[in-house]
C-alpha positions as CSV (number, residue, x, y, z in Angstrom):
1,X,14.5,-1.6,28.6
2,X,11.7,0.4,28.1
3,X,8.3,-1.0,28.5
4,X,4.7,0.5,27.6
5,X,1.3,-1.4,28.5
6,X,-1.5,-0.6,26.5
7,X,-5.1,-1.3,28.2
8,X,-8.6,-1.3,28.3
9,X,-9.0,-1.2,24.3
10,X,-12.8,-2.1,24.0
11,X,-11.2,-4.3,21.3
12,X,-7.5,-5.2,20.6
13,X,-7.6,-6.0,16.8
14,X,-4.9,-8.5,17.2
15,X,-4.9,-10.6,14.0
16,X,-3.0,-13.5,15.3
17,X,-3.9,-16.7,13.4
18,X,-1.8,-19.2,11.4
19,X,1.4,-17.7,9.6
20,X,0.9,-16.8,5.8
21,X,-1.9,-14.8,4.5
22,X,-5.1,-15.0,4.9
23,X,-7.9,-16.6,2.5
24,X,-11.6,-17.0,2.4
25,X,-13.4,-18.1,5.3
26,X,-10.0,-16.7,7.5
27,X,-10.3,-13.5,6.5
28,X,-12.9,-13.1,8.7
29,X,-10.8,-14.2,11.9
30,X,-9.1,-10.8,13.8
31,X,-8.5,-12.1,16.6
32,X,-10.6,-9.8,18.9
33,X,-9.6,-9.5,22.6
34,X,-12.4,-7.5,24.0
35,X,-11.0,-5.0,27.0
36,X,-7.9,-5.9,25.2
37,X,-4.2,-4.9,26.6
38,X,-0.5,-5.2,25.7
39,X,2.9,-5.1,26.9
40,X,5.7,-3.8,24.8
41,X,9.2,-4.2,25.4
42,X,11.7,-2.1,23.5
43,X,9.8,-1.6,20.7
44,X,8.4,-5.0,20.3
45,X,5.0,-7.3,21.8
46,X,5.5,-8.6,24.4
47,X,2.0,-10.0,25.1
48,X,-1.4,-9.5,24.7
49,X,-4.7,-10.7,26.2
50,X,-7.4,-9.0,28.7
51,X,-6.5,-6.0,30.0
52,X,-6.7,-8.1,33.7
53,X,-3.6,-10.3,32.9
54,X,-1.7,-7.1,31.2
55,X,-1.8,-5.2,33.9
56,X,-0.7,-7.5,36.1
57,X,2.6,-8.0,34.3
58,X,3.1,-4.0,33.9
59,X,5.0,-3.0,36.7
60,X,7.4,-0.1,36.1
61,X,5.5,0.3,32.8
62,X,4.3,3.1,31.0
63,X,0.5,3.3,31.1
64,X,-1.5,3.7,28.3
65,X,-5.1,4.1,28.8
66,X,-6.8,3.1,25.5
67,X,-10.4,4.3,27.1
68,X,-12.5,1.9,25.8
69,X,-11.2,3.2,22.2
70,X,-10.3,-0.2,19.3
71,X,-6.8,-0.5,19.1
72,X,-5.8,-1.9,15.5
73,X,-2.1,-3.0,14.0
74,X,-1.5,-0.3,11.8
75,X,-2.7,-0.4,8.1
76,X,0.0,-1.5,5.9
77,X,-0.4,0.1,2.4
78,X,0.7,-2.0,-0.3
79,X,0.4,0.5,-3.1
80,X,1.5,4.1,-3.4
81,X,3.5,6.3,-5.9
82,X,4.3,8.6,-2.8
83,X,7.2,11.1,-4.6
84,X,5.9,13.4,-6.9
85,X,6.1,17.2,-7.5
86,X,3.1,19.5,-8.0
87,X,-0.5,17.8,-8.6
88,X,-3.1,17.2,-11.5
89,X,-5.5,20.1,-10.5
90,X,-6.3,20.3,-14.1
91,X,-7.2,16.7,-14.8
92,X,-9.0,16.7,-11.9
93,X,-11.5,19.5,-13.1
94,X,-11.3,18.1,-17.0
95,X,-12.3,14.5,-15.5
96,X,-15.2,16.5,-13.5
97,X,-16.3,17.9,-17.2
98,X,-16.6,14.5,-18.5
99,X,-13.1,13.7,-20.2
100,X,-11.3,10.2,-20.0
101,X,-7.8,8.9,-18.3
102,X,-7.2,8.5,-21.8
103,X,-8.2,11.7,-23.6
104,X,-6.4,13.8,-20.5
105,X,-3.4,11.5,-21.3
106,X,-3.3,12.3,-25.3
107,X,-4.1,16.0,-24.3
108,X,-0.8,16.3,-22.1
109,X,-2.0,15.6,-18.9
110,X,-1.8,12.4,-17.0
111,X,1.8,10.6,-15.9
112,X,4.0,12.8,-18.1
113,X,2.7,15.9,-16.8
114,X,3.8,14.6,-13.6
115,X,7.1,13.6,-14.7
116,X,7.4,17.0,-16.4
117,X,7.3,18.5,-12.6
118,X,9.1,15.9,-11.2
119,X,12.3,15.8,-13.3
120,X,12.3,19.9,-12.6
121,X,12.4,19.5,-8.8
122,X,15.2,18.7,-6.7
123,X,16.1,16.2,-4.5
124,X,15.2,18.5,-1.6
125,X,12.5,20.0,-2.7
126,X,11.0,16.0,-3.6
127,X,12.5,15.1,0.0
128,X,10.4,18.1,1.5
129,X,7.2,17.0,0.1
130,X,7.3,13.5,0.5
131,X,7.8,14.4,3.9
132,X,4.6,16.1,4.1
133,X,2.3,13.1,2.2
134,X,4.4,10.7,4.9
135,X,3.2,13.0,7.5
136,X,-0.4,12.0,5.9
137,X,-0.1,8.6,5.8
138,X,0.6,8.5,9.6
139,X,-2.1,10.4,10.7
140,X,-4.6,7.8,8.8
141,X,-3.0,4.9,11.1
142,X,-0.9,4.1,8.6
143,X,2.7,2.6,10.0
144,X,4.1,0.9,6.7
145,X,3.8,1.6,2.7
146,X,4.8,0.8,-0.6
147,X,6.1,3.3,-2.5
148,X,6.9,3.4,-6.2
149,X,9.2,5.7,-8.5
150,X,7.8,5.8,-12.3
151,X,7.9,9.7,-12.1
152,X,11.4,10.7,-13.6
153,X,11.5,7.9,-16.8
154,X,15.2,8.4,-17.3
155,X,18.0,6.8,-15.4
156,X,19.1,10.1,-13.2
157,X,15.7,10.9,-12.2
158,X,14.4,7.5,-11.5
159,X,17.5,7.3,-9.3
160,X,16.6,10.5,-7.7
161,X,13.3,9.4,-6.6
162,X,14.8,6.4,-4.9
163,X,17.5,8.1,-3.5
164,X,14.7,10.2,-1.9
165,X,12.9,7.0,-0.5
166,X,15.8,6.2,1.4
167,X,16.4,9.6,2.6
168,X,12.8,9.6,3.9
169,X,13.3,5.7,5.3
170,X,15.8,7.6,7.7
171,X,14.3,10.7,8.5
172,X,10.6,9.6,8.8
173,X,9.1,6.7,11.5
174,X,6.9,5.4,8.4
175,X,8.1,2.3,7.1
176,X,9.0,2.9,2.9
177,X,9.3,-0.3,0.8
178,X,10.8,0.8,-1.9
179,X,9.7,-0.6,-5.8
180,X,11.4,0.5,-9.3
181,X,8.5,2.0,-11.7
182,X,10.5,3.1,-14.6
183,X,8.1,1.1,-16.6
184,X,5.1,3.5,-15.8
185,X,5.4,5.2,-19.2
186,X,6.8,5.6,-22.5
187,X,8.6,8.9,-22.2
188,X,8.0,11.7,-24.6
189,X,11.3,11.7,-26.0
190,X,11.6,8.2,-26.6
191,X,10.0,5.3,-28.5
192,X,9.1,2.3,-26.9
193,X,11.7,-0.4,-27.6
194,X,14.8,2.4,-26.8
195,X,13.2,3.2,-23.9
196,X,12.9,-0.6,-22.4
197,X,16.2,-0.8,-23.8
198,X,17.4,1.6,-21.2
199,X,15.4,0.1,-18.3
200,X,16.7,-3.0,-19.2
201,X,20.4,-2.1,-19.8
202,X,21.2,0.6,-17.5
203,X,18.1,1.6,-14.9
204,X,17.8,-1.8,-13.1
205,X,21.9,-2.9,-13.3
206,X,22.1,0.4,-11.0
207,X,19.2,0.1,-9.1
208,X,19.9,-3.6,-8.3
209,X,23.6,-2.6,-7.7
210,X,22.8,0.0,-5.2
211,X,19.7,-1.7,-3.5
212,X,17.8,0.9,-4.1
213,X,14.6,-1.2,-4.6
214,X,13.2,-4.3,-3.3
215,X,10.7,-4.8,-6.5
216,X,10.2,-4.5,-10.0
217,X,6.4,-3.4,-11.5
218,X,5.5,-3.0,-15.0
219,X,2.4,-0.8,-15.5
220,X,1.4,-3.7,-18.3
221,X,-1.3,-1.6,-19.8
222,X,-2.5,-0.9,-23.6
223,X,-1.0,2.4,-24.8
224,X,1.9,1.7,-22.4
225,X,3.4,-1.6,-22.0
226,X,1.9,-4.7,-23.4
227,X,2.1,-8.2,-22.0
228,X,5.4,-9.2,-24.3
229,X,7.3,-6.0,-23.5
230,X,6.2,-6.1,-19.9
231,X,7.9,-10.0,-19.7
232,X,11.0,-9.0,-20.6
233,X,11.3,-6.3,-18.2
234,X,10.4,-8.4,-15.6
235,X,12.5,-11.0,-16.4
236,X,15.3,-8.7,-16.5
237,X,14.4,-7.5,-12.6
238,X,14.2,-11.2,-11.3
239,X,17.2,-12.0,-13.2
240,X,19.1,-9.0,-11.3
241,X,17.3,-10.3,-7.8
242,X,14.2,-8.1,-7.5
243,X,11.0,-9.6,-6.5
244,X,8.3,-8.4,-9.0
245,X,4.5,-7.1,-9.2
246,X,2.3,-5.7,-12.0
247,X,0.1,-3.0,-12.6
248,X,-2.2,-5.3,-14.4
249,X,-5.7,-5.5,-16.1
250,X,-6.7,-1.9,-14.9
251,X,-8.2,0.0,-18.0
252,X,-8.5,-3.3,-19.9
253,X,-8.6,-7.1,-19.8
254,X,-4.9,-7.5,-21.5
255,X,-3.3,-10.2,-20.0
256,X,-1.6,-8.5,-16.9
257,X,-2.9,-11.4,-14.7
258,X,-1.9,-14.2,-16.9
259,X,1.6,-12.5,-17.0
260,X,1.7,-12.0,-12.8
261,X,1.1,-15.6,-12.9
262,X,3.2,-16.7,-15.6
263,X,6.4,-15.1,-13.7
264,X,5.2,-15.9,-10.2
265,X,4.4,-12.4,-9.0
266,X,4.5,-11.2,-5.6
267,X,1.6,-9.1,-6.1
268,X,-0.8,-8.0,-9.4
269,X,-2.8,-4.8,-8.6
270,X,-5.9,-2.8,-9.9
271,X,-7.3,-5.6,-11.7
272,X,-10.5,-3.7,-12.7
273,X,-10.6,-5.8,-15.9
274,X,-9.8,-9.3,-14.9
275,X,-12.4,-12.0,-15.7
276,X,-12.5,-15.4,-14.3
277,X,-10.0,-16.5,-16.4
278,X,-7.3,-14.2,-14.7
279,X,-8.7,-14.8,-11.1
280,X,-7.9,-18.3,-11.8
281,X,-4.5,-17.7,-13.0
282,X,-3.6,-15.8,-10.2
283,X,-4.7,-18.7,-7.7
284,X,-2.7,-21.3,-9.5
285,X,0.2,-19.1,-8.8
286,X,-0.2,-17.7,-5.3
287,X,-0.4,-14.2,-6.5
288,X,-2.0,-11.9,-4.2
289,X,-4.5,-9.2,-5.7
290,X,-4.0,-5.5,-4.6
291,X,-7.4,-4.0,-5.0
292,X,-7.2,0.0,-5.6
293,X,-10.7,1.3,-5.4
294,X,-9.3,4.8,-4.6
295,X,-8.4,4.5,-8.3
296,X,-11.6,3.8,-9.3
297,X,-13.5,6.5,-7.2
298,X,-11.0,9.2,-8.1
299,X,-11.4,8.5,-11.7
300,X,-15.3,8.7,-11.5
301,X,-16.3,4.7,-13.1
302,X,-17.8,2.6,-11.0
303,X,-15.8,-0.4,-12.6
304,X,-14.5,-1.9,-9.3
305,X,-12.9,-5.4,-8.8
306,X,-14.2,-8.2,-8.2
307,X,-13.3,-8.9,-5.0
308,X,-16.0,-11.3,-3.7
309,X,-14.8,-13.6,-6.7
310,X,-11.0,-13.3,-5.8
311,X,-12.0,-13.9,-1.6
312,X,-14.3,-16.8,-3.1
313,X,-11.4,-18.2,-5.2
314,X,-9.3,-18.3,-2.3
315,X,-7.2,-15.6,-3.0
316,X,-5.7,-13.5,-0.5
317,X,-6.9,-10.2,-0.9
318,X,-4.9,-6.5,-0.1
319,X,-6.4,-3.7,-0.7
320,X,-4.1,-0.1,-0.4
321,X,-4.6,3.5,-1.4
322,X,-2.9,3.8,-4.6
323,X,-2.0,7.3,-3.8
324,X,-0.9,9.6,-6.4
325,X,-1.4,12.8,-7.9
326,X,-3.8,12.2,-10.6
327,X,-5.6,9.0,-10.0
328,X,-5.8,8.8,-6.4
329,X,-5.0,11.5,-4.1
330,X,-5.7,9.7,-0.9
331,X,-3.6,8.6,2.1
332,X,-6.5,7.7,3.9
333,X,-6.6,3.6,4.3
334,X,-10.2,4.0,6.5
335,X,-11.3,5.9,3.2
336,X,-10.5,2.8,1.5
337,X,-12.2,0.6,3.5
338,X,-15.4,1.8,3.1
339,X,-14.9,2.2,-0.5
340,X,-13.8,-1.8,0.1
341,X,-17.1,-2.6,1.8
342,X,-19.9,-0.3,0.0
343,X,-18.3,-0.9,-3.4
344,X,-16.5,-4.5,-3.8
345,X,-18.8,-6.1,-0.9
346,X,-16.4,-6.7,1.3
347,X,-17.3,-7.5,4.8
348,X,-15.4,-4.8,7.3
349,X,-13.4,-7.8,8.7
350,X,-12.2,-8.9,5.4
351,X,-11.6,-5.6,4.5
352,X,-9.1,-5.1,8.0
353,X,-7.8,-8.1,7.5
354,X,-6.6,-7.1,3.6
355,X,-5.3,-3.8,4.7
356,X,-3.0,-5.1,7.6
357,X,-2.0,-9.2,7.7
358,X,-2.3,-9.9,4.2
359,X,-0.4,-6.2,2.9
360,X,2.0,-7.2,5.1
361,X,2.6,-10.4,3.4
362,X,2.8,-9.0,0.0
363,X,5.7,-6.6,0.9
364,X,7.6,-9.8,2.5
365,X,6.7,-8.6,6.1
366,X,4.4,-10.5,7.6
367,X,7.0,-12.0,10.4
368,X,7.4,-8.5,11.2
369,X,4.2,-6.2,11.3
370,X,0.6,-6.3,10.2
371,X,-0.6,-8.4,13.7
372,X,-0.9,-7.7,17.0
373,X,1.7,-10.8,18.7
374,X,4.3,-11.4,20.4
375,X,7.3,-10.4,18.9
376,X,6.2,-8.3,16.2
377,X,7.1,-5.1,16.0
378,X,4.6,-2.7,18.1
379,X,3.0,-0.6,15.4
380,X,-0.5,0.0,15.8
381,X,-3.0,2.9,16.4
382,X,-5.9,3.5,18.2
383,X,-9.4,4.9,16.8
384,X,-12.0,7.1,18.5
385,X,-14.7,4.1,18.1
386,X,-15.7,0.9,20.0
387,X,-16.4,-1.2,17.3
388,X,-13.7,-2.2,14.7
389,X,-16.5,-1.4,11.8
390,X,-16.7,2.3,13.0
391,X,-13.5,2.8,11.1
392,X,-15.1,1.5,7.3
393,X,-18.8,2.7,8.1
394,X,-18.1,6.7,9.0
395,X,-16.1,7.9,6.2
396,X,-14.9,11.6,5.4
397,X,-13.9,12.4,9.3
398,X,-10.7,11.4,10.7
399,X,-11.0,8.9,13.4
400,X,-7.5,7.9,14.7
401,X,-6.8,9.2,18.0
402,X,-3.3,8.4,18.4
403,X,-0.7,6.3,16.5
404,X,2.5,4.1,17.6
405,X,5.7,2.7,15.6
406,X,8.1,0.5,17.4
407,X,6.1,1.7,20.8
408,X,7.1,5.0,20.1
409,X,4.0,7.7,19.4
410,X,4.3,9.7,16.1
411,X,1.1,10.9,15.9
412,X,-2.1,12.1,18.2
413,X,-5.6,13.2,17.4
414,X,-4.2,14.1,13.6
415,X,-1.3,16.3,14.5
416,X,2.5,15.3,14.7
């Protein structure tokens, strides 16, 4: 059995609390052990405490000497559209000249200029650059992610980008959960009803025939899906065994949250929009909030959720990357707390706490990953700071020094 001990972290970020999420004033609570260690056994926790007691237990162990660096779970990113060919260079500059997600959208560019490229490519060639942006991903300190398809929009293609996910499952130490997307757009060639005809009657009979996907999302959205056609999409997936989450309330207040709570959502995510109303929906139902203020940077609006009202309502807050080609081209989860703290007044804690315990619990994992404990899996990183905050309050530098999966390192000062 192999063992590794981890020790002298100036502070093990360990998380370990009550089982569930975490709301309010627990958010707060990470479980700090300073001059923190770890034993791992085959891939798992063994124990942690002080660095004292570790050591004493580590005989025949492989030593790592954390050097007084904070040792974190690693970040579990709840949101991502991670296979995709080619990028949005264009909207990027036409956004820099002023232009809206909407104009680009009506002018060609947006999602179907992506699923233009994407349909063209191969599975390699999609297998080759997802690859690359899971590459990314790990040298942020990021172990685990959510990825979504939504970028083919016909029943070959959005099985293709799936097919890729699992590939890349195999192939890659990053953990992909994978989610069906073909409700991201209405494609070109179709109108609206024919097209959630064909999600309905063909994409998600394969998908949930295959298990191919773990969830269903809708991106419930004016000019794309509205609430009623959204519903019975979703119904359709749950029907078929898929758990479900919603792109919801993003460029306006249309009723996404009402819907995530109506059908019992795992998740609903951006939420730019949502008033009151729809934070208190998504209590009554136990929805957790993905917050995506990548998103909102990217796209140049300072519209950001509310998150203060959602951690004051009691909800438990994630916040992820929402990595994509054209509204957010980030991996980077520190980049995303510190848009969390300077921009949705989030305290750093809260902001840790979002982006590891409580992702972890919206992707069905929390037994498994996003705290430091015994018998969790031994995923974590360390960062080239002393104090857990250093990681939200420098930005624009990488920080992690080296990263772990199942005990095993995959990454080290930002190379593979």
């Amino acid at each position: 059995m192999k063992s590794l001990a981890v020790l002298h972290a100036s502070q093990l970020i360990t998380l370990a609390g009550t089982k569930g999420p975490r709301a309010g004033a627990a958010m707060h609570e990470l479980g700090i052990i300073r001059d923190g260690g770890m034993l791992i056994r085959d891939g798992k926790i063994d124990s942690v405490g002080p660095s004292a007691e570790i050591e004493k237990k580590s005989s025949g162990a492989e030593i790592i000497d954390a050097g007084g660096r904070v040792v974190l779970p690693g970040f579990v990113d709840a949101h991502t559209h991670l296979v995709f060919a080619g990028n949005r260079l264009e909207d990027f500059e036409r956004r820099a000249r002023g232009e809206s997600y909407e104009q680009i959208s009506k002018a060609g560019g947006g999602i179907s200029y992506t699923v233009e490229k994407t349909r063209a490519a191969s599975e390699h060639d999609l297998l080759v650059q997802a690859r690359k942006h899971a590459e990314w991903f790990l040298r942020c300190g990021t172990t685990t992610i959510e990825a979504k398809s939504g970028y083919g929009l016909t029943l070959e293609d959005e099985l293709k980008i799936l097919r890729v996910m699992g590939s890349l499952n195999e192939q890659s130490p990053l953990e992909i959960v994978p989610t069906f997307l073909g409700a991201h757009a209405v494609p070109r060639e179709m109108d609206a009803d024919e097209y959630i005809d064909l999600v309905i009657g063909q994409m998600l009979p394969r998908i949930a025939t295959e298990k191919l996907a773990e969830f269903c999302d809708v991106f419930c959205e004016r000019g794309y899906f509205d609430v009623g056609q959204s519903r019975r999409i979703l119904t359709a997936a749950k029907k078929l065994g898929l758990k479900v989450r919603i792109h919801a309330d993003q460029l306006s207040n249309s009723g996404g949250a009402g819907l995530a709570a109506e059908l019992e959502a795992t998740t609903a995510d951006h939420l730019e929009k949502t008033d009151e109303q729809g934070i208190a929906a998504l209590k009554s139902a136990a929805v957790q909030p993905v917050l995506l203020p990548g998103s909102v940077y990217a796209l140049g609006s300072f519209d950001f959720p509310r998150a203060r009202k959602m951690i004051q309502a009691g909800l438990a807050v994630v916040i992820a990357t929402d990595f994509n080609p054209g509204s957010s081209p980030t991996p980077s989860m520190p980049m995303i707390l510190s848009l969390a703290c300077a921009h949705m007044k989030m305290s750093p804690a809260e902001a840790i706490t979002a982006a590891t315990i409580n992702a972890a619990y919206s992707l069905d994992r929390g037994s498994q990953i996003g705290s430091l404990e015994r018998g969790k899996l031994a995923s974590f990183s360390l960062f080239d700071c002393e104090d857990y905050r250093e990681t939200a309050y420098w930005f624009g530098m990488p920080q992690t020094h080296s990263v772990y999966v199942n005990g095993e390192r995959v990454s080290r000062s930002g190379g593979l």
